[in-house]
C-alpha positions as CSV (number, residue, x, y, z in Angstrom):
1,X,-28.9,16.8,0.6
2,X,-31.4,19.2,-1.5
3,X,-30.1,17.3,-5.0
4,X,-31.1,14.3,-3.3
5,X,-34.4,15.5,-2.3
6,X,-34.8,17.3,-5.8
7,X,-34.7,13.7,-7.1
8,X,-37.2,12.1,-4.6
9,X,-39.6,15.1,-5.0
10,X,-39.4,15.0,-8.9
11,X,-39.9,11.5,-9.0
12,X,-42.7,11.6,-6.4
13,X,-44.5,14.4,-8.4
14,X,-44.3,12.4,-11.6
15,X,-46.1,9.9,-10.0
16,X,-42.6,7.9,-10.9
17,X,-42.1,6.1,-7.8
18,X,-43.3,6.2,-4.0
19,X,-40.8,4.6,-2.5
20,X,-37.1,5.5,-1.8
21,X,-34.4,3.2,0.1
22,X,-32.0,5.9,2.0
23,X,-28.7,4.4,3.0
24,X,-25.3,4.9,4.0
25,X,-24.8,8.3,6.1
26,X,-28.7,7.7,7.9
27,X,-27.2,8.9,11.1
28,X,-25.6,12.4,10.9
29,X,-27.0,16.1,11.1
30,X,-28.4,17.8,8.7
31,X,-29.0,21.4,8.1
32,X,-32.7,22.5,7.8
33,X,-33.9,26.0,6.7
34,X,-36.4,26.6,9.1
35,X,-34.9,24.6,12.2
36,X,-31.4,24.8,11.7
37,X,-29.5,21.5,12.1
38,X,-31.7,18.2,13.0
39,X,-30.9,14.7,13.3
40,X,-31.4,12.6,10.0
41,X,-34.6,11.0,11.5
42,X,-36.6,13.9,11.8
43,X,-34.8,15.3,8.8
44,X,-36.6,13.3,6.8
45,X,-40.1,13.4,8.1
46,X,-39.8,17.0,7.9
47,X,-38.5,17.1,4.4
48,X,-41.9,14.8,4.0
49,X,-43.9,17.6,5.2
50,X,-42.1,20.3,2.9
51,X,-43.5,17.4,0.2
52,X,-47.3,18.2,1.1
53,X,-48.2,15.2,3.4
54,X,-50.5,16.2,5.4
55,X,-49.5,13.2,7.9
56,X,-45.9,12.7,9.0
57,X,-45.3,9.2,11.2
58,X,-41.8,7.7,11.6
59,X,-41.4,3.6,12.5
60,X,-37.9,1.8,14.0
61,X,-38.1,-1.7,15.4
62,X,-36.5,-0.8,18.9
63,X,-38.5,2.5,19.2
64,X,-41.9,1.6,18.1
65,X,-43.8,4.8,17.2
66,X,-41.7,8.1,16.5
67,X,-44.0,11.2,16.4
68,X,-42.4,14.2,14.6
69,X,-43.0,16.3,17.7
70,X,-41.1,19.8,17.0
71,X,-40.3,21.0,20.4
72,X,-38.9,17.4,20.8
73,X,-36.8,18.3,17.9
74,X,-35.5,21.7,19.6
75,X,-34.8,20.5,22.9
76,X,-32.2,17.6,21.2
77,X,-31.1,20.8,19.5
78,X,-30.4,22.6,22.4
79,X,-29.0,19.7,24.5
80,X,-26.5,19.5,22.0
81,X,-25.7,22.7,21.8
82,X,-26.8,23.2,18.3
83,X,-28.8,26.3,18.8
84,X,-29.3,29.6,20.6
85,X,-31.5,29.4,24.1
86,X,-33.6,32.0,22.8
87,X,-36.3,31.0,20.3
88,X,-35.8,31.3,16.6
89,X,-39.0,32.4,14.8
90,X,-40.2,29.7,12.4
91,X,-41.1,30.2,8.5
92,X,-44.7,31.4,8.2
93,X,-44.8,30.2,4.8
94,X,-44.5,26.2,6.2
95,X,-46.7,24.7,7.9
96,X,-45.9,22.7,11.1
97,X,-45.5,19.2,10.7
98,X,-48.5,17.0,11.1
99,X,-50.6,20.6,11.4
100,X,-53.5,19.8,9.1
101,X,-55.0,16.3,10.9
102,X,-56.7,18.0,13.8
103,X,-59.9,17.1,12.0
104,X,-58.5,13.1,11.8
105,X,-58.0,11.0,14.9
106,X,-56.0,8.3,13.5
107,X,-52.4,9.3,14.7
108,X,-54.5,9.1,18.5
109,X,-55.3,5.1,18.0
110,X,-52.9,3.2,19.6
111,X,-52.5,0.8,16.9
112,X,-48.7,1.1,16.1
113,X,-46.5,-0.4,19.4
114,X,-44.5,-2.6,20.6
115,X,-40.9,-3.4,19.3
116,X,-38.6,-5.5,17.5
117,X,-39.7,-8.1,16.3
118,X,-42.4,-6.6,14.8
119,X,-45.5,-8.2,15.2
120,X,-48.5,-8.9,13.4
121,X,-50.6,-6.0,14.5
122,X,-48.1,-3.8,13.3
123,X,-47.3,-4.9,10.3
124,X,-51.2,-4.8,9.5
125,X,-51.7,-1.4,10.7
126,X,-48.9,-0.1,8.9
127,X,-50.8,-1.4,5.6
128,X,-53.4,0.6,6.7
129,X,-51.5,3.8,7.0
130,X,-49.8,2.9,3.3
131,X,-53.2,2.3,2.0
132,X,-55.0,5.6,3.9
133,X,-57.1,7.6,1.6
134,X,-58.5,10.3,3.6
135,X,-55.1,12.1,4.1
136,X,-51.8,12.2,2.0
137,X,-49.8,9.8,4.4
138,X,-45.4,10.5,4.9
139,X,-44.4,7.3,6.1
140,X,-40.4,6.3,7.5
141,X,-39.0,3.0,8.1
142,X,-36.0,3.4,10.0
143,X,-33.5,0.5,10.4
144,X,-35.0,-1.4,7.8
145,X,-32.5,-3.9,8.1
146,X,-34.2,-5.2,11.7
147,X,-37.2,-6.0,9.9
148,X,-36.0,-7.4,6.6
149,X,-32.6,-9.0,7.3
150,X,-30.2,-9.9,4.3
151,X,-30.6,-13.9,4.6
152,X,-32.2,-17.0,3.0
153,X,-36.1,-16.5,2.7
154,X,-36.3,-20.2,4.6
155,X,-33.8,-18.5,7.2
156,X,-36.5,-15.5,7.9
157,X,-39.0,-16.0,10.7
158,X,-42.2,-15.7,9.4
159,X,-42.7,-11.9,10.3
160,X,-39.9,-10.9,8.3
161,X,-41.1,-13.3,5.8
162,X,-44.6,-11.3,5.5
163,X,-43.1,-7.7,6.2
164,X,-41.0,-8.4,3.2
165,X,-43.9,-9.4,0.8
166,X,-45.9,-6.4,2.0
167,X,-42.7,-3.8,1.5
168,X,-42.6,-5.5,-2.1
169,X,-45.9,-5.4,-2.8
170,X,-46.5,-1.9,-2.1
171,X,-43.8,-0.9,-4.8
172,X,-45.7,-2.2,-7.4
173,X,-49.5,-0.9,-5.7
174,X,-51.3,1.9,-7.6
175,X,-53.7,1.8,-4.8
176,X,-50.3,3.6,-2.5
177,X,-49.0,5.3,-5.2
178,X,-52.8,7.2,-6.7
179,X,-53.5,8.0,-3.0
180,X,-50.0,10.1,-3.6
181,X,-48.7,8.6,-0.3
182,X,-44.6,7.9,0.3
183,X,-42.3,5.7,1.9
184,X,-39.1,5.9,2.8
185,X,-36.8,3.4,4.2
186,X,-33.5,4.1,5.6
187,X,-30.5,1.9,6.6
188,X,-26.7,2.5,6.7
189,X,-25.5,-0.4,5.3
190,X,-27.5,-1.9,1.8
191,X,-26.3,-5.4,2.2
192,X,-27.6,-6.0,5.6
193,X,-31.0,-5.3,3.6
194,X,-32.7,-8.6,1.9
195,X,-32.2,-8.5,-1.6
196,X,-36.1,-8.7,-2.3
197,X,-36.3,-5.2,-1.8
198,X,-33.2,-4.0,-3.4
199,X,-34.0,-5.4,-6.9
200,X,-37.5,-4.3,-6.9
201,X,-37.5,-1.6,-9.7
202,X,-39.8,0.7,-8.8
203,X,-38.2,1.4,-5.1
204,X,-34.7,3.6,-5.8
205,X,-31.5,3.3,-4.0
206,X,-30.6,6.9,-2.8
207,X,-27.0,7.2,-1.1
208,X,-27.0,10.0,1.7
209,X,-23.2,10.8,1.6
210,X,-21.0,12.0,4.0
211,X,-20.9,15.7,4.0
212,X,-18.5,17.4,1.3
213,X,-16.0,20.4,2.4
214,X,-18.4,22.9,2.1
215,X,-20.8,21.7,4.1
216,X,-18.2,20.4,6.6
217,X,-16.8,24.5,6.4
218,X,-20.5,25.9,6.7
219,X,-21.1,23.1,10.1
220,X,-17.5,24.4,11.7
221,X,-18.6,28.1,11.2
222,X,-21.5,27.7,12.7
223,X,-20.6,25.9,15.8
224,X,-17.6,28.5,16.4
225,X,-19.8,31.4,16.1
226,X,-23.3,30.1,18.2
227,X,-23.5,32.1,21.0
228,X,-23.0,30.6,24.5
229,X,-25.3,31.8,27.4
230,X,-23.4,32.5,30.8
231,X,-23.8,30.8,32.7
232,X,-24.7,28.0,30.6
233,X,-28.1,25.9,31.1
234,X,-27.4,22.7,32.3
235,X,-29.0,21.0,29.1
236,X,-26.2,21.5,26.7
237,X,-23.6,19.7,25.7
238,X,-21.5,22.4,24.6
239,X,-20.9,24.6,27.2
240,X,-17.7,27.2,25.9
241,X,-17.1,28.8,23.3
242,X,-14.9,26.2,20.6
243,X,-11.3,27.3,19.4
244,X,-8.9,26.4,17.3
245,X,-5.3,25.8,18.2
246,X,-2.9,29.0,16.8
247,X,-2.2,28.3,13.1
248,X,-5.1,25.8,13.0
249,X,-7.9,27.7,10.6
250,X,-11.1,27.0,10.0
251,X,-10.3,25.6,6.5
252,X,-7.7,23.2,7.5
253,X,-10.0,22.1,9.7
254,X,-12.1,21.7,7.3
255,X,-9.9,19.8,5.5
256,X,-8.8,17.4,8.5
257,X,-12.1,16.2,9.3
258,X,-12.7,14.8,5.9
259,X,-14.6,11.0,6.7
260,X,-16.2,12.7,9.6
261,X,-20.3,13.6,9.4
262,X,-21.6,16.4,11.0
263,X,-21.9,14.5,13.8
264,X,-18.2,13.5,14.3
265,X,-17.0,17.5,13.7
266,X,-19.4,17.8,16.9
267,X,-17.9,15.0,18.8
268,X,-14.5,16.4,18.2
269,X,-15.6,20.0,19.8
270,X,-17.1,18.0,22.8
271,X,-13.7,15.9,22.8
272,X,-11.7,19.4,23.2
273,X,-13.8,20.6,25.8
274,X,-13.8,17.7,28.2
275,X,-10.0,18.3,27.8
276,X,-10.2,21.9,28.3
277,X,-8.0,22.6,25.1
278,X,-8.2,24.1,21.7
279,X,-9.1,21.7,18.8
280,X,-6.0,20.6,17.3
281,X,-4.8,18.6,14.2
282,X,-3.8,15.9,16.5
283,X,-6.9,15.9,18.5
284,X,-8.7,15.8,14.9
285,X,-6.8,13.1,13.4
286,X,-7.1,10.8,16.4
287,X,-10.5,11.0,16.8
288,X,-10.8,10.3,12.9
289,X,-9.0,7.5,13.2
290,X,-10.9,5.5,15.6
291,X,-14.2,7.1,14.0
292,X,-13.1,5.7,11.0
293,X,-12.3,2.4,11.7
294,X,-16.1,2.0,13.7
295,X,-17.7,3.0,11.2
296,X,-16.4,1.0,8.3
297,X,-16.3,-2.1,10.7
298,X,-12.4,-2.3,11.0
299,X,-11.8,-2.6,7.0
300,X,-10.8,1.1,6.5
301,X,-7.4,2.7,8.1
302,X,-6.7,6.1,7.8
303,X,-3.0,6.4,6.5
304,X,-1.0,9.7,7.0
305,X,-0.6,12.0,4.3
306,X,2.2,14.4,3.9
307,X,2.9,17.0,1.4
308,X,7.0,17.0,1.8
309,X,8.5,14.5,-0.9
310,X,11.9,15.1,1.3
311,X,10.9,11.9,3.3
312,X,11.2,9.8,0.0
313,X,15.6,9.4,-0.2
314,X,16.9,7.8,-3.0
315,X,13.2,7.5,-5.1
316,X,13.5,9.6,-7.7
317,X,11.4,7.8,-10.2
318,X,8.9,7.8,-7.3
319,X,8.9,11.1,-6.6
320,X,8.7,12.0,-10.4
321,X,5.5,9.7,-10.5
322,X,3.9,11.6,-7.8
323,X,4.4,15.2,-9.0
324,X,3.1,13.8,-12.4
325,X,-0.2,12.6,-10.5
326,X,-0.4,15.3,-8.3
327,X,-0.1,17.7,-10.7
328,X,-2.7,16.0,-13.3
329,X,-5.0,15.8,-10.2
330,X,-5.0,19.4,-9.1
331,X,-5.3,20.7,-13.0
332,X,-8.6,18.3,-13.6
333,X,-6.1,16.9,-16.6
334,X,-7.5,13.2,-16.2
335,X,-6.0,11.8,-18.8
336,X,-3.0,12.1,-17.4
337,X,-4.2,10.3,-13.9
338,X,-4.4,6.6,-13.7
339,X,-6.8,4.7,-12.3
340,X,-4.4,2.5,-10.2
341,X,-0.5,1.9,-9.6
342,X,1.5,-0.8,-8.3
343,X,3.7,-0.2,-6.1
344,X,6.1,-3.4,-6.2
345,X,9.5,-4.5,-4.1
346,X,11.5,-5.5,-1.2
347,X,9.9,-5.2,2.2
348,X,10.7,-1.8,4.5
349,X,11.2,0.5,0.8
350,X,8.6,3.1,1.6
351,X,5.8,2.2,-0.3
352,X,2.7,3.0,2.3
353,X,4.8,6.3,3.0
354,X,5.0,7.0,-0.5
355,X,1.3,6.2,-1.0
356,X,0.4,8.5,1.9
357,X,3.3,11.6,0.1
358,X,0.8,11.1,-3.9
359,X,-2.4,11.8,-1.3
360,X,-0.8,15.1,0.8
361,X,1.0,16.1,-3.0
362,X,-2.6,15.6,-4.6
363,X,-4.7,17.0,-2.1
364,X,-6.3,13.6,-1.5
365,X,-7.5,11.5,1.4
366,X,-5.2,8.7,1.9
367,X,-6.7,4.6,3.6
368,X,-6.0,1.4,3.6
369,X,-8.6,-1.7,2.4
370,X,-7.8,-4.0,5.2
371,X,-9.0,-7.8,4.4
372,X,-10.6,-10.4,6.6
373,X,-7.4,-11.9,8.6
374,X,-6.6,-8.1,9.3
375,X,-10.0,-6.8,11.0
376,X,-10.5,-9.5,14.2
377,X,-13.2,-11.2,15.2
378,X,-15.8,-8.9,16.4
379,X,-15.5,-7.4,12.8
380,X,-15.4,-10.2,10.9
381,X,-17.4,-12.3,12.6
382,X,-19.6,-10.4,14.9
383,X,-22.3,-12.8,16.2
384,X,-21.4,-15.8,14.4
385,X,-22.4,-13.9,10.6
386,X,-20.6,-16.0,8.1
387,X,-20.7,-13.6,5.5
388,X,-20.5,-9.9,7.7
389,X,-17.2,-9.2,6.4
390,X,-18.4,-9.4,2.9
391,X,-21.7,-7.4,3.9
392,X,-19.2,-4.5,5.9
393,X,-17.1,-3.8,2.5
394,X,-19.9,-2.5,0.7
395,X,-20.0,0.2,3.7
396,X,-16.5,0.2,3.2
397,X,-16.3,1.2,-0.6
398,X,-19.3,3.7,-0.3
399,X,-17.0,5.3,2.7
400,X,-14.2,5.4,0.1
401,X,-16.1,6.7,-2.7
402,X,-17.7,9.4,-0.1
403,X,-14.2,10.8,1.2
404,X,-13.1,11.2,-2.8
405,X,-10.6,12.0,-3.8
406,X,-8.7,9.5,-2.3
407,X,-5.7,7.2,-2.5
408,X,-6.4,3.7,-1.5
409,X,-3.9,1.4,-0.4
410,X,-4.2,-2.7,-0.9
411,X,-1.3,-4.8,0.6
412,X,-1.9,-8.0,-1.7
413,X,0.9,-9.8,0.2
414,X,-1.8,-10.1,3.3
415,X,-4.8,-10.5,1.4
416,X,-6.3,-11.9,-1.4
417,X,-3.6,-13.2,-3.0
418,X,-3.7,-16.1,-5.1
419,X,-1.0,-19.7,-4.5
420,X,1.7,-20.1,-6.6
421,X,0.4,-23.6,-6.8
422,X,-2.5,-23.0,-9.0
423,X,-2.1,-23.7,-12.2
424,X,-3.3,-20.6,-15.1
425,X,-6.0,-22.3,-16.2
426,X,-7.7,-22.7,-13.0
427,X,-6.9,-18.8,-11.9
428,X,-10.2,-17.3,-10.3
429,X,-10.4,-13.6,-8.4
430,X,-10.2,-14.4,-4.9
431,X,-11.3,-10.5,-4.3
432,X,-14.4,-9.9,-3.1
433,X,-17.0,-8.7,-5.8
434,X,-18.0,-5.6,-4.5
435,X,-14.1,-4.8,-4.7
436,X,-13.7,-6.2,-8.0
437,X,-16.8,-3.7,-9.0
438,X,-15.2,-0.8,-7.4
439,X,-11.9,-1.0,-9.4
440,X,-13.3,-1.6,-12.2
441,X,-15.7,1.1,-12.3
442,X,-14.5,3.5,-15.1
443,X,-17.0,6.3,-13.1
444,X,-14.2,6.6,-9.7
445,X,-11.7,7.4,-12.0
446,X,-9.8,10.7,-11.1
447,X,-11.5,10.0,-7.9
448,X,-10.6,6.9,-6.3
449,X,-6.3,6.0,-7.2
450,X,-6.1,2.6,-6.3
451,X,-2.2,1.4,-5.0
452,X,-1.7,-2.5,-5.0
453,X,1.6,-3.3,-2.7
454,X,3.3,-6.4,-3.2
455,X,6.8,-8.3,-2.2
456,X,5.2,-11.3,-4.5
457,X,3.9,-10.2,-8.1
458,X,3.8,-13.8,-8.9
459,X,1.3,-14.1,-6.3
460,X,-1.1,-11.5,-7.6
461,X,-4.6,-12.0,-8.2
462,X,-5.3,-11.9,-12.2
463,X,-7.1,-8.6,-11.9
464,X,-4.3,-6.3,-10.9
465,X,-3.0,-7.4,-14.3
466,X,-5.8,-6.2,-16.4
467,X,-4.8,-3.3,-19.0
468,X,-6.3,0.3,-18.0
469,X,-6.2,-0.2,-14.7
470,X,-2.7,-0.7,-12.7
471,X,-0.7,0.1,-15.7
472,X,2.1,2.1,-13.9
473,X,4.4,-0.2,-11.8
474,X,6.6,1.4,-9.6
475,X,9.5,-0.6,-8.7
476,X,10.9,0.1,-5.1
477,X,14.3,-1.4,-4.3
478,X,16.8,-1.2,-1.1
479,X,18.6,1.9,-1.7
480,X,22.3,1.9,-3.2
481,X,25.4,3.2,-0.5
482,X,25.0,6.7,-1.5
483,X,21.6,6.7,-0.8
484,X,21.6,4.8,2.5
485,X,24.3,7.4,4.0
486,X,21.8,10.1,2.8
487,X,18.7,8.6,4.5
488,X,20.6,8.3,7.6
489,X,21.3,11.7,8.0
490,X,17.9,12.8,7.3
491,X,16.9,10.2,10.0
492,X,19.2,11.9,12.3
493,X,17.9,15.5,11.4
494,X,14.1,14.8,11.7
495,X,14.5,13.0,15.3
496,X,16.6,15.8,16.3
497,X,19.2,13.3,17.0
498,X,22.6,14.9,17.9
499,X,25.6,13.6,16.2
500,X,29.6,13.6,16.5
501,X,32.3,13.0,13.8
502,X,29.8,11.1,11.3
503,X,31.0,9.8,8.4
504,X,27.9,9.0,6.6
505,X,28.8,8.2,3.6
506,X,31.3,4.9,5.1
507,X,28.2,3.5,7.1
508,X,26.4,3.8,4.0
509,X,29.5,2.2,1.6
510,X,31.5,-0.3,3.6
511,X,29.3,-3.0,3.5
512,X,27.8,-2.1,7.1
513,X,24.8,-1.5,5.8
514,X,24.5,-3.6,2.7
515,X,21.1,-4.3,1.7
516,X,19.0,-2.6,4.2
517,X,15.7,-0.5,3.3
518,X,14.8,2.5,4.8
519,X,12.9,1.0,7.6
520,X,15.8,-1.0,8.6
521,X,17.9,2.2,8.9
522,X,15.3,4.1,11.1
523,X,15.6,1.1,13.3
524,X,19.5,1.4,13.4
525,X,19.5,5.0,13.7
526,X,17.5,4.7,17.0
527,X,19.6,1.6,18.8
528,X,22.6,4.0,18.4
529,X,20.9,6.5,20.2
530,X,19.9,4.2,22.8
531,X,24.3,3.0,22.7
532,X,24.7,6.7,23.1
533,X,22.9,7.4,26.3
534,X,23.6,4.2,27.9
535,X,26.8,5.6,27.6
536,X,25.8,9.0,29.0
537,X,26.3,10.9,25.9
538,X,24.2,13.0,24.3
539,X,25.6,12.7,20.8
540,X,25.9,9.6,18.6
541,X,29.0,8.8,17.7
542,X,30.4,7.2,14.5
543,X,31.0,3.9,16.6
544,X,27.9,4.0,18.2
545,X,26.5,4.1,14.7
546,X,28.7,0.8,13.4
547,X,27.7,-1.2,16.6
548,X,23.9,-0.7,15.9
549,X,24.5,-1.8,12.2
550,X,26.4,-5.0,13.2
551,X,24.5,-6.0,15.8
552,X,21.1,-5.6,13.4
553,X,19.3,-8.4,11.8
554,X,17.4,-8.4,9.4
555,X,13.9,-9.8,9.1
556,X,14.6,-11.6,5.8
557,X,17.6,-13.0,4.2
558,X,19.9,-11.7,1.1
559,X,18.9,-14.0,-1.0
560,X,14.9,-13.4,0.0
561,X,15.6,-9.6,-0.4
562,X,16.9,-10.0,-3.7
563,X,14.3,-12.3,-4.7
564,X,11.0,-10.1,-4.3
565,X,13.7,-7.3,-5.9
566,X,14.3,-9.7,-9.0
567,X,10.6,-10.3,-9.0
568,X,9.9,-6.6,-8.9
569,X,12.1,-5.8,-11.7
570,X,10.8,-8.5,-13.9
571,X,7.2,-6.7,-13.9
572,X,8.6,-3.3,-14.7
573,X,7.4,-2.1,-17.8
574,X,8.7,1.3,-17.9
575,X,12.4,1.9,-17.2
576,X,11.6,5.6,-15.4
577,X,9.9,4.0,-13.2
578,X,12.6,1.7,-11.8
579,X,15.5,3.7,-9.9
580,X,18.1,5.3,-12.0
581,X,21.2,4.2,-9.8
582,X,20.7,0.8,-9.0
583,X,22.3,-1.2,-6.3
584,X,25.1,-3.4,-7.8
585,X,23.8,-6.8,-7.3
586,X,21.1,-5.3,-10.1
587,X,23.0,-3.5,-12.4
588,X,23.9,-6.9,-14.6
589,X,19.7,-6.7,-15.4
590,X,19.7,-3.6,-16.9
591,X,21.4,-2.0,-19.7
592,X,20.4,1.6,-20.4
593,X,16.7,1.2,-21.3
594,X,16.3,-2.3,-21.8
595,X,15.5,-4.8,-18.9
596,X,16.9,-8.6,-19.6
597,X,13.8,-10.6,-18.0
598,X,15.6,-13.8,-19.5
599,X,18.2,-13.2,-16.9
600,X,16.2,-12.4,-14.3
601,X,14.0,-15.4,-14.6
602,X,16.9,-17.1,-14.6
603,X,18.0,-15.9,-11.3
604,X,14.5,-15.8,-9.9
605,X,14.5,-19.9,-10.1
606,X,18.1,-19.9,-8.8
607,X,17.1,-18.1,-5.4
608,X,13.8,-20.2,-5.8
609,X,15.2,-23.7,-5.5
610,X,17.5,-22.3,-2.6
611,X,14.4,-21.0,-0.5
612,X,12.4,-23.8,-0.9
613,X,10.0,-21.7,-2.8
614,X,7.5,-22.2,-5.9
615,X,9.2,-19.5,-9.0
């Protein structure tokens, strides 16, 4: 936060601007020098008084008026358990807030009242506080979105209507800005804001992100080490001392609650002691997850990250990919990183896992863009709002770029894909524009990895084929017999799952198990266990194992499966990063490095006309 305000004070002293739209992370903690951590609200006014205005007033449309009273301030403090019960002595070298006005009775008229909508009275006494002369006047709009809605001017009621041509016209007022007076507007999201006031010039956009690990560290410390009264006063939130599970450290912690504010990290501690436990990763990564998904409106999922490339059987080339990333990531060598991949193939082949394995490899954040169909109503639609889902993304991308670095996961096959129907010619994005911006700004590279999923490559939208930016496309293909016998075992091993005389390697190569992806195996290796106990054995035998293979059925035919393989293959343009033993229904493709694309369209239309699908 202090390079932010560096910016607002510079260009405020320049006499550059005197108004500042603060959006995104409005509603977190933030740490003060003098008072320790205080909500954003009175963050700001207070910041406003460390600026020299000798008059602090804040303004939300459901609270009316919002003195900065300081003992206000400590008593939220101490009710959340944010500071010691005994007093802290202040800085002698700041003055209090709103300290130099006793000789000015205008904070005592009872001119600014009533709330949302504003009305008329308001909006004209709030001119006159812009416009005041006799002292230098801090002025913050909260929720500016309630009073100046994103919609069509004829849409706004004519309060809004005037609100926004006196917000606009005080950007441009050297009346305001001579008289060295500031405004500052705050909302989370920027496109519930009307557009008026985002494209006037003279009024900056200034993100307030999410806190970075440092800060995250410095927040964790401090609540671990405040000291608790005993018995503890009645007022406070936190009431014992917060721990962290054994082998659970600070910095992992740290770590974990990356997409959590200030704010969440304290939710988490009050989480642990309603339970009466220690703070674990699990505890952590649950409450993330929910958090998460609130904040962003439902378009963001957390994914699981994981470190071990073990999990990954029979991906090689994968593997190879990701320690390439990974280690051109954690060196800074961003040449070597790519902006996005595509990860391309049959259903069930491991590709959100694998997307989740480059994240934990890279020491990366790891979520998944969710579209429209995926979200439910009350996201996409909450009252009625045509467009919210459009509006929610921008959140959703300033989330992203505020957890960086991160992996990002798109499954194209559920959204924004285009119909095999359309012809070339008539080819236009169906993503979202704020998405479209966001992978195509060169400035996320090294920061943001974008991974496109698809069973249908045909189907792609024309901008995951743009050069620079998915040029790596990782082919993922059902697993050859060796390989399947392999991933069952491992199955086996990390469920803990006893067996008895096994022969892997004939469930994996006598045709039991022809075709299936890793998914499909998992599912298999749990129906035996379920033959085994209904049997009232504790071990899974090899014929336990061969009943659960026959008796499974697939979710999609051969011929589907080696359709979306076939159309896999024929995007490959690298042959590392197709597997090196392929299964045999493949092998006729490929001759060392050379892929035959003839024969594979060839094939392609044969399976198409079969299915009943467009090639």
């Amino acid at each position: 936060m202090s390079q932010l305000w560096d910016r607002i004070a510079s260009e405020y002293n320049a006499g550059v601007s005197h108004q500042f739209l603060l959006h995104f992370n409005v509603e977190d903690l933030v740490r003060d020098e003098v008072y320790g951590y205080l909500p954003m609200f009175p963050y700001v006014m207070e910041q406003l008084n460390v600026l020299g205005c000798d008059f602090v007033i804040g303004y939300a449309p459901s609270q009316g008026v919002v003195w900065p009273d300081i003992n206000r301030w400590k008593a939220i403090q101490k009710w959340l358990g944010l500071l010691p019960h005994e007093e802290k002595k202040g800085d002698e070298s700041r003055s209090p807030i709103n300290s130099k006005i006793h000789h000015w009775n205008l904070h005592e008229d009872g001119f600014l009242t009533g709330k949302h909508p504003p009305s008329d009275v308001v909006r004209k006494n709030l001119d006159a506080l812009a416009h005041e002369g006799r002292a230098k006047v801090g002025l913050v709009i909260n929720y500016v979105e309630k009073i100046v809605p994103n919609a069509e001017l004829t849409a706004l009621d004519k309060e809004s209507a005037l609100f926004l041509d006196m917000f606009h016209g005080w950007a441009g007022d050297f009346d305001v800005r001579m008289k060295k007076n500031i405004v500052l507007f705050m909302t989370q999201n920027l496109a519930e804001v009307h557009p008026a006031l985002l494209k006037q010039s003279e009024i900056p956009t200034i993100e307030i992100p999410f806190p970075h690990y440092n800060e995250r560290l410095e927040f964790i410390k401090y609540l671990i080490n405040i000291p608790i009264p005993s018995p503890p006063p009645t007022d406070s939130q936190i009431t014992k001392p917060i721990t962290l599970a054994p082998e659970f450290s600070v910095e992992q912690f740290a770590r974990d609650t990356s997409g959590l504010n200030l704010f969440g990290i304290h939710d988490v501690a009050l989480r642990a002691e309603e339970a009466q436990t220690a703070i674990t990763p699990e505890l952590t990564e649950s409450y993330r997850r929910n958090r998460v998904e609130i904040f962003s409106h439902g378009i963001v999922e957390v994914l699981d990250t994981s470190a071990d490339l073990g999990g990954i059987r029979g991906m090689d080339h994968v593997i190879a990919v990701i320690r390439d990333v990974s280690a051109a990531m954690n060196e800074g060598d961003l040449r070597r990183v790519p902006r996005g991949l595509l990860f391309l193939g049959t259903p069930g082949t491991g590709r959100a896992m694998a997307a989740g394995m480059l994240a934990g490899h890279a020491n990366m954040a790891c979520v998944r863009l969710r579209n429209i169909r995926e979200i439910g109503a009350e996201f996409a639609y909450p009252s009625g709002e045509e467009h919210a889902y459009e509006r929610n993304l921008k959140l959703a991308i300033n989330f992203i770029q505020a957890v960086a670095p991160v992996v990002v996961l798109i499954d194209m096959d559920r959204a924004w894909a285009l119909r095999a129907s359309l012809q070339p010619s008539h080819l236009v994005s169906t993503l979202p524009v704020e998405l479209l911006n966001a992978i195509d700004d060169p400035s996320l590279h090294g920061k943001v990895i974008w991974v496109g999923s698809s069973n249908r490559p045909d189907l792609m939208d024309a901008i995951f084929r743009r050069d620079g930016v998915f040029d790596h496309k990782l082919v993922f293909l059902p697993p050859a017999p060796a390989e399947r016998a392999d991933i069952l075992e491992h199955f086996f091993n990390d469920a803990e799952i006893a067996v008895q005389h096994v022969d892997f390697g004939k469930i994996g190569g006598d045709g039991f198990t022809d075709g299936l992806c890793s998914s499909h195996l998992n599912v298999i290796v749990q129906r035996s266990y379920n033959i085994a106990k209904r049997n009232n054995r504790q071990a899974v035998t090899e014929a336990d194992l061969i009943e659960a293979a026959i008796d499974y059925v697939p979710e999609y035919s051969p011929e589907m499966n080696e359709f979306t393989a076939l159309l896999a293959l024929r995007e490959a343009n690298s042959r590392s990063m197709i597997p090196a033993e392929l299964p045999e229904e493949f092998r006729g493709f490929v001759a060392g490095n050379r892929i035959n694309k003839t024969a594979i369209n060839q094939r392609v239309i044969e399976l198409a006309q079969q299915l009943g699908l467009e090639p």
